[in-house]
MARPAKE-873371 format. One record per atom (N, C-alpha, C): atom name; z negated, x negated, y; residue number from 0. Coordinates in steps of 0.2 Angstrom, whole numbers, plus 5000, padded with zeros to 4 digits. Atoms other than C-alpha are relative to their C-alpha. Example, Ala and Ser with C-alpha at 12.3 -4.5 7.8 and 13.67 -1.06 7.14 Angstrom:
2
NODE   atome     pz     px     py   num
NODE       N   5000   4996   4994     0
NODE      CA   4961   4938   4978     0
NODE       C   5000   4996   5006     0
NODE       N   5001   5004   4994     1
NODE      CA   4964   4932   4995     1
NODE       C   4997   5004   5005     1
// end
This chain:
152
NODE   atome     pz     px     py   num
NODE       N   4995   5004   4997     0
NODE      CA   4576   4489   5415     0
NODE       C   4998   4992   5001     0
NODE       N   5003   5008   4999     1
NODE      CA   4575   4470   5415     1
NODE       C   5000   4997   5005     1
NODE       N   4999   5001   4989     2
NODE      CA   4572   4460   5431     2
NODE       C   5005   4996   5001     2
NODE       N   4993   5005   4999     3
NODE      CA   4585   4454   5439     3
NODE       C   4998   4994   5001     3
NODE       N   4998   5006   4994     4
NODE      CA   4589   4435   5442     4
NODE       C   4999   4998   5005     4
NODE       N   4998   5002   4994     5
NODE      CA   4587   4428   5458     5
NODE       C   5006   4995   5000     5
NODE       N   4995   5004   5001     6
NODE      CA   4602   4419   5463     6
NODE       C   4998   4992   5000     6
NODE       N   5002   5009   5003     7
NODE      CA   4605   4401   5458     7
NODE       C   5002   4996   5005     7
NODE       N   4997   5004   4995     8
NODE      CA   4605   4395   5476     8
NODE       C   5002   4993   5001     8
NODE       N   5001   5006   4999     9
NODE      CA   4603   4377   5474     9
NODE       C   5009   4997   4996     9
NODE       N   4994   4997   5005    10
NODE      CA   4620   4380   5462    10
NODE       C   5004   5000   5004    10
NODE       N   4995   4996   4999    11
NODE      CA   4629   4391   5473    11
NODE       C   5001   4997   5007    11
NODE       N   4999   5005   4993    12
NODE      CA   4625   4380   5491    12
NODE       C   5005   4993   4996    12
NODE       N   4994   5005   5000    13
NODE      CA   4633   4364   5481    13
NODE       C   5007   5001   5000    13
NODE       N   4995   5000   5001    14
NODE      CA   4645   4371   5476    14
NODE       C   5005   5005   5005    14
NODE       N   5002   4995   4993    15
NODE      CA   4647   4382   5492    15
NODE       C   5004   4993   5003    15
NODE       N   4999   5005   4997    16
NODE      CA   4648   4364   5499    16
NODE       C   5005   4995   4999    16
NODE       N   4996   5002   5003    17
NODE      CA   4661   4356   5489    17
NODE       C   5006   5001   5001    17
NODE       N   4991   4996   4999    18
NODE      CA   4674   4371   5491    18
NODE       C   4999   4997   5008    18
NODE       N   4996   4998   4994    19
NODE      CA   4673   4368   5509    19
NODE       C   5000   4993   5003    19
NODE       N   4997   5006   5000    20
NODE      CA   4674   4349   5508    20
NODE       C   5008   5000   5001    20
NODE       N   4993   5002   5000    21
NODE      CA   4691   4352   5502    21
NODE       C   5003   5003   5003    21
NODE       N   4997   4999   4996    22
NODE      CA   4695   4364   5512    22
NODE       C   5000   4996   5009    22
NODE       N   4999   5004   4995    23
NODE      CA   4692   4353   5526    23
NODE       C   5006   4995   4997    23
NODE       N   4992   5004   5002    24
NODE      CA   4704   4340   5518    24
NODE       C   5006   5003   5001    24
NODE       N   4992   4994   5002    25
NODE      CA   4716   4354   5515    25
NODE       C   5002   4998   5011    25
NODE       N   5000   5001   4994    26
NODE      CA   4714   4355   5535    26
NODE       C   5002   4995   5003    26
NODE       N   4999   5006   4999    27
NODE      CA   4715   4338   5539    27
NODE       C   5006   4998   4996    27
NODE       N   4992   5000   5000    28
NODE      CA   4732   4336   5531    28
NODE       C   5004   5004   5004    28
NODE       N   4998   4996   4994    29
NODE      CA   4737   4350   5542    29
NODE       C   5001   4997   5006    29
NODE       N   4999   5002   4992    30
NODE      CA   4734   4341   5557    30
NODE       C   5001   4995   5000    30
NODE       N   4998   5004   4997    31
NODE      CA   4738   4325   5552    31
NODE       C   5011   5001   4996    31
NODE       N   4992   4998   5002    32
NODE      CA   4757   4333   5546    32
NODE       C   5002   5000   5009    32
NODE       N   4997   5000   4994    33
NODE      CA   4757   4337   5564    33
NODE       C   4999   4996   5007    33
NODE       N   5003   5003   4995    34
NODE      CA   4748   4324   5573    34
NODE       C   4998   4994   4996    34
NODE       N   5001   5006   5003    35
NODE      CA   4749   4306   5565    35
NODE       C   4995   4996   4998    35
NODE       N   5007   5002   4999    36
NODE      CA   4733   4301   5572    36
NODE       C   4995   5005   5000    36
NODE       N   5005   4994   4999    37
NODE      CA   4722   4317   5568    37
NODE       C   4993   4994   4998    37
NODE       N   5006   5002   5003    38
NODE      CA   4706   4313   5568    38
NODE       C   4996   5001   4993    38
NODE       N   5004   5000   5007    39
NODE      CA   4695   4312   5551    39
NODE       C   4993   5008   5003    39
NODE       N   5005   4995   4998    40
NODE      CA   4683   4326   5550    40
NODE       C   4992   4997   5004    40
NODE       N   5004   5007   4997    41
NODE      CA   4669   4310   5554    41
NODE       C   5001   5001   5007    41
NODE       N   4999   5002   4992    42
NODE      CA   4678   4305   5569    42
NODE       C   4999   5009   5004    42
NODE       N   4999   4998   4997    43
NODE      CA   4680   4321   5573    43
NODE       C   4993   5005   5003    43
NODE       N   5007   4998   4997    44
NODE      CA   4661   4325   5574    44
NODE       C   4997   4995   5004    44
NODE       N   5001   5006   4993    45
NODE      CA   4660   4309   5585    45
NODE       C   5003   5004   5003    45
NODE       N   4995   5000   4992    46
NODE      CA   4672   4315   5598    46
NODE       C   4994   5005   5002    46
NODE       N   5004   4993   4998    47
NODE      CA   4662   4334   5599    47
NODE       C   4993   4997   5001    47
NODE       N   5008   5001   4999    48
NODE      CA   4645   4324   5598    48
NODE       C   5000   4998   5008    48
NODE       N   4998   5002   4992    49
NODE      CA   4652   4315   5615    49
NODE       C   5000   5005   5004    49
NODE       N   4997   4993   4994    50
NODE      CA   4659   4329   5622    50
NODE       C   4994   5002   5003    50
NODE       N   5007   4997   4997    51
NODE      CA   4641   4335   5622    51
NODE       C   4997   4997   5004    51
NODE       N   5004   5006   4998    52
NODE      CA   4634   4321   5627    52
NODE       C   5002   4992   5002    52
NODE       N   4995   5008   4997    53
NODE      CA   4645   4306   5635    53
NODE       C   4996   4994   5000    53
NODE       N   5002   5006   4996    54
NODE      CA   4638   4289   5636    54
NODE       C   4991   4999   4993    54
NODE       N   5005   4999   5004    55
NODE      CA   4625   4293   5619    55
NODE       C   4998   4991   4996    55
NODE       N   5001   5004   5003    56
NODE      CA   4616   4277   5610    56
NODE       C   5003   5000   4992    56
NODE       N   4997   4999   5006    57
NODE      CA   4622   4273   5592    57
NODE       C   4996   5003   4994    57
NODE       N   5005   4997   5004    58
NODE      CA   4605   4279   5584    58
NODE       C   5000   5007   5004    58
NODE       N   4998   4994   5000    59
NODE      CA   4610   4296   5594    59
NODE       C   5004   5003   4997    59
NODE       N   4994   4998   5003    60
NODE      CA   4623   4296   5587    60
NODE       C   4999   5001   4993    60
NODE       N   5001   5000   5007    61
NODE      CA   4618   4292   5569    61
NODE       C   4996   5007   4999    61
NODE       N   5004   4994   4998    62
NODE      CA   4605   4307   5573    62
NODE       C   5001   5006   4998    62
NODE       N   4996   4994   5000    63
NODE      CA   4617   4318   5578    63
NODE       C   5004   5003   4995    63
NODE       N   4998   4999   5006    64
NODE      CA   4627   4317   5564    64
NODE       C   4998   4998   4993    64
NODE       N   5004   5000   5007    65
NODE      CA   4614   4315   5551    65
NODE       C   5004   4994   4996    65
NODE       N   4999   5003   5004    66
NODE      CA   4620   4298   5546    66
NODE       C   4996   4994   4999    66
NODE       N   5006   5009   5000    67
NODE      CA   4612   4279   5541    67
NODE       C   5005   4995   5006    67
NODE       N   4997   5005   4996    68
NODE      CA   4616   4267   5555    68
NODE       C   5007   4996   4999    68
NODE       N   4996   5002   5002    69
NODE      CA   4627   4257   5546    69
NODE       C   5007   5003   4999    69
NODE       N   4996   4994   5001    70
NODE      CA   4639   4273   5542    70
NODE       C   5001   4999   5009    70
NODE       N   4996   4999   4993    71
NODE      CA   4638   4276   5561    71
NODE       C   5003   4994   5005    71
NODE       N   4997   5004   4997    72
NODE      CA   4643   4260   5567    72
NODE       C   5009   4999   4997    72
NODE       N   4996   5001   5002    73
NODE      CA   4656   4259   5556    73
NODE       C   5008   5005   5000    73
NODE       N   4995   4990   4999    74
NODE      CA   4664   4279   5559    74
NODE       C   5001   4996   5008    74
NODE       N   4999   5000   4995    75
NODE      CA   4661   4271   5577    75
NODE       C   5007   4994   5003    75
NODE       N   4995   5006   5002    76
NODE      CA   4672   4254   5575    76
NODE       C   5006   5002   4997    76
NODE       N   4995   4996   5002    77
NODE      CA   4685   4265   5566    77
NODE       C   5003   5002   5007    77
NODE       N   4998   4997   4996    78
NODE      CA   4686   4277   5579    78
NODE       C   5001   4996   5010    78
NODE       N   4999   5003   4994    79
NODE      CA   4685   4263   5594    79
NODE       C   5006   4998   4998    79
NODE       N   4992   5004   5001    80
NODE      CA   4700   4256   5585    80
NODE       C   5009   5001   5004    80
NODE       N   4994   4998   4996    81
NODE      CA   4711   4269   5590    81
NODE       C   5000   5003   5008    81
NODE       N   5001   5002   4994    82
NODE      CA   4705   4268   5607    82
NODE       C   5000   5008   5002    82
NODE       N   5003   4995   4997    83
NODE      CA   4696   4285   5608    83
NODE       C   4996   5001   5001    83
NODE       N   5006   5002   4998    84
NODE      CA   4678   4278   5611    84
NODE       C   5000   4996   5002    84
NODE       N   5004   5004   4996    85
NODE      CA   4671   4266   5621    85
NODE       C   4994   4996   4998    85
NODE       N   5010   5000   5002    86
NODE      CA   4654   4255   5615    86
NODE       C   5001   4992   5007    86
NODE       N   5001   5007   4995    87
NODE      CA   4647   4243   5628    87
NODE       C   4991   5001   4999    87
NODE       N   5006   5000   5001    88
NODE      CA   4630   4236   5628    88
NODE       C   4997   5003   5007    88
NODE       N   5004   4995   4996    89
NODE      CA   4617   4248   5639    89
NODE       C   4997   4994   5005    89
NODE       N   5002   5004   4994    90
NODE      CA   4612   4241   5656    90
NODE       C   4995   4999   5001    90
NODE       N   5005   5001   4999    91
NODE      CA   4597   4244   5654    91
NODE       C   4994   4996   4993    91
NODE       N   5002   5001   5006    92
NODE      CA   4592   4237   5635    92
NODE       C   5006   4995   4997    92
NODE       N   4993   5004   5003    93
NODE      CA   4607   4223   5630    93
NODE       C   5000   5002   4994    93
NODE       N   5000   4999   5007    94
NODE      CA   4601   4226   5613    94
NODE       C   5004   5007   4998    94
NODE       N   4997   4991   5001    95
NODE      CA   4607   4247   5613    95
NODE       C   5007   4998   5002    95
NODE       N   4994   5000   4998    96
NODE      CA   4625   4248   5612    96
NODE       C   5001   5009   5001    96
NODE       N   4999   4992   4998    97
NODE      CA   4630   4265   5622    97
NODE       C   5008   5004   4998    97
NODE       N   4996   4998   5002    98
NODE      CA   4645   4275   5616    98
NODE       C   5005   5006   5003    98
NODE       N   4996   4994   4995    99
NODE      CA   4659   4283   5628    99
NODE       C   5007   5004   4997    99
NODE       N   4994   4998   5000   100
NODE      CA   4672   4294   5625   100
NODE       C   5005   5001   5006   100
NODE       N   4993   5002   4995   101
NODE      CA   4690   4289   5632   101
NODE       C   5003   5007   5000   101
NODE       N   4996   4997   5001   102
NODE      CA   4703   4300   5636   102
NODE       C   5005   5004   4996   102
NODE       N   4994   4999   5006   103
NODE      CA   4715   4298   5621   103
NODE       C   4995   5004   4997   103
NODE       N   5004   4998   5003   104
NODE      CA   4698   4303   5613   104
NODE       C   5000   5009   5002   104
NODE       N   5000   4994   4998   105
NODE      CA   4697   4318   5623   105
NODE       C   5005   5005   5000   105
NODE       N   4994   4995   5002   106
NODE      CA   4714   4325   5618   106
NODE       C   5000   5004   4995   106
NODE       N   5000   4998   5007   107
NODE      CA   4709   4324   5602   107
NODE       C   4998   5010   4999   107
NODE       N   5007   4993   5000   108
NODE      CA   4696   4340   5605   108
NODE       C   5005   5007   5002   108
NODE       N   4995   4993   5003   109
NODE      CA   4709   4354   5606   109
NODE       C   5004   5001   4993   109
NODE       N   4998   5000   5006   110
NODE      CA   4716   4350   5590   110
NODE       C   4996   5001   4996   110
NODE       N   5006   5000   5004   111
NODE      CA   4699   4348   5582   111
NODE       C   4998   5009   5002   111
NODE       N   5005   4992   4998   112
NODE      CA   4692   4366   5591   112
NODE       C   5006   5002   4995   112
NODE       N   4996   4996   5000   113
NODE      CA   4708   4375   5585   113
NODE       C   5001   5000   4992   113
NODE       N   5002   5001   5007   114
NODE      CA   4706   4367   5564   114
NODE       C   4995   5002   4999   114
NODE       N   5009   4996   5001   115
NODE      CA   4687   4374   5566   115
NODE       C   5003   5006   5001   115
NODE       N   5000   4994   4999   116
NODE      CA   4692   4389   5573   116
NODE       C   5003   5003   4994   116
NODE       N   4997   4996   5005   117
NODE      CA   4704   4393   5559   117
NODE       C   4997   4999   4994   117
NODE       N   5005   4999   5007   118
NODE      CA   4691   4387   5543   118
NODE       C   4995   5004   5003   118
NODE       N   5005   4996   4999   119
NODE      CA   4678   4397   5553   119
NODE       C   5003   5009   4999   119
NODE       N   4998   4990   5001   120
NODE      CA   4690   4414   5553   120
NODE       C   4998   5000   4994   120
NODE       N   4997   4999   5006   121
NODE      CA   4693   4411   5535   121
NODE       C   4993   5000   4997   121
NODE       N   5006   4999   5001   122
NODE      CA   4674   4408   5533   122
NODE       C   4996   5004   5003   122
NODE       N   5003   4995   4995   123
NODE      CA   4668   4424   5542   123
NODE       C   5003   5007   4997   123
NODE       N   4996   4994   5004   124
NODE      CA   4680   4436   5536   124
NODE       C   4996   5005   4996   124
NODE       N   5004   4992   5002   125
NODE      CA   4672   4453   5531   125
NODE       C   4994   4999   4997   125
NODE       N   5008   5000   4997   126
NODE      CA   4653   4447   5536   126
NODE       C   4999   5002   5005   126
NODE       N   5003   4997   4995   127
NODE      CA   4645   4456   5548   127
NODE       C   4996   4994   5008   127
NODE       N   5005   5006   4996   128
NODE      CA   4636   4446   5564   128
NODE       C   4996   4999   4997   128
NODE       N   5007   5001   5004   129
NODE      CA   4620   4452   5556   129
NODE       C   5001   4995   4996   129
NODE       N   4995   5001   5006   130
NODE      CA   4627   4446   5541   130
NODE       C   4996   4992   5001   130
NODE       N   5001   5006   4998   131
NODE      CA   4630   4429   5549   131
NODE       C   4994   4996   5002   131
NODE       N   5008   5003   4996   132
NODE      CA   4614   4426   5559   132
NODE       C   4995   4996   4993   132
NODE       N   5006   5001   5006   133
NODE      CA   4604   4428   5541   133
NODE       C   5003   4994   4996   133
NODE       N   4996   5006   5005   134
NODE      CA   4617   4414   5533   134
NODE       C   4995   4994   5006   134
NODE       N   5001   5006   4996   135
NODE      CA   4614   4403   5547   135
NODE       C   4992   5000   5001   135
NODE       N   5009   5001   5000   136
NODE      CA   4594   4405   5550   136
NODE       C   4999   4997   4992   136
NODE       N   5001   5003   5009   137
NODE      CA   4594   4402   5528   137
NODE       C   5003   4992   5001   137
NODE       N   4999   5007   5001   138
NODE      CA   4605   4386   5532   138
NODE       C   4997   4997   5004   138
NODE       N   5003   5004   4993   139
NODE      CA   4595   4381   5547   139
NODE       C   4992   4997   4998   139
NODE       N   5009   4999   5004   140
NODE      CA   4577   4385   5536   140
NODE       C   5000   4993   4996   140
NODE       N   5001   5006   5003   141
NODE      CA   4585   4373   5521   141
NODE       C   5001   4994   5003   141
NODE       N   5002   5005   5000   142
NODE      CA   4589   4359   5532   142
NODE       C   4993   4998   5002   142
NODE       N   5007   5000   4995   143
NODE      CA   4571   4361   5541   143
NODE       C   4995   4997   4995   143
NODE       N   5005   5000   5006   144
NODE      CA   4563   4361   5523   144
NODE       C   5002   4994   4997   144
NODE       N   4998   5007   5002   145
NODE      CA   4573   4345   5517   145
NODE       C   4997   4996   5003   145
NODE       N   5002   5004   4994   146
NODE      CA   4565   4336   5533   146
NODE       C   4993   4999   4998   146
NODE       N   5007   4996   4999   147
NODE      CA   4548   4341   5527   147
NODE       C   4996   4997   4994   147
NODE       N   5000   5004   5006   148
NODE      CA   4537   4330   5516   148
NODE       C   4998   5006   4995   148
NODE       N   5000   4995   5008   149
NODE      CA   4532   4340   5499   149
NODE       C   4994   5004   5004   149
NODE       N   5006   4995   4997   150
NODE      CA   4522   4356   5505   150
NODE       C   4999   5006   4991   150
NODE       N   5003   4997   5005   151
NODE      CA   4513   4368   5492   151
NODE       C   5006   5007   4999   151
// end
């Protein structure tokens, strides 16, 4: 019997990662058919990062959404445009700009839960919890090991 292949993960994750770009697009015109000002998937990872954590610096912020500085001032500046964050200089550091989520900001977050909610059915769908756990520990491991300088 010949051996099997192991799968061609580094293949199967971009391409893994691609399809579910668009279906976040897909998603994102859905919500902005019903809601002129839906948030971007961006913003919409600003609003939940606040939600978690109100009042975050903008290198928390970059952090938390694994972006370059530049990127997050910018997702930030968009997103203060439509007057759903806040940036004021930190009272304690003038130089740190702090970053608050507003109210309009805070509407947005039922509409964003309930677009997750519906790509997570569609991506759960007749996997097991177990199932799940071992996807999530394997995507938790690759980003752990991307962070990681070159090991043997």
């Amino acid at each position: 019997m010949p051996p099997t292949r192991p799968p061609r993960l580094i293949f199967l994750l971009n391409t893994a990662q691609r399809r579910l770009q668009q279906l976040v697009a897909a998603e994102q015109l859905r919500l902005a058919h019903d809601n002129a000002d839906a948030p971007s998937p961006a913003q919409g990872g600003l609003l939940f990062v606040l939600q978690d954590s109100d009042g975050r610096t903008m290198g928390e912020i970059a952090q938390a959404l694994d972006l370059a500085p530049s990127a997050t001032t910018g997702l930030v500046q968009r997103t203060e445009a439509l007057g759903w964050v806040q940036r004021a200089a930190c009272p304690e550091d003038a130089r740190t700009q702090r970053v608050w989520l507003l109210p309009a900001g805070r509407n947005q977050l039922p509409l964003l839960r309930s677009a997750i909610q519906r790509i997570n059915r569609r991506l759960t769908t007749g996997f097991s919890p177990d199932e799940l756990a071992t996807v999530a520990r394997w995507l938790q491991h690759v980003q752990q090991t991307a962070q990681e300088p070159d090991a043997p």
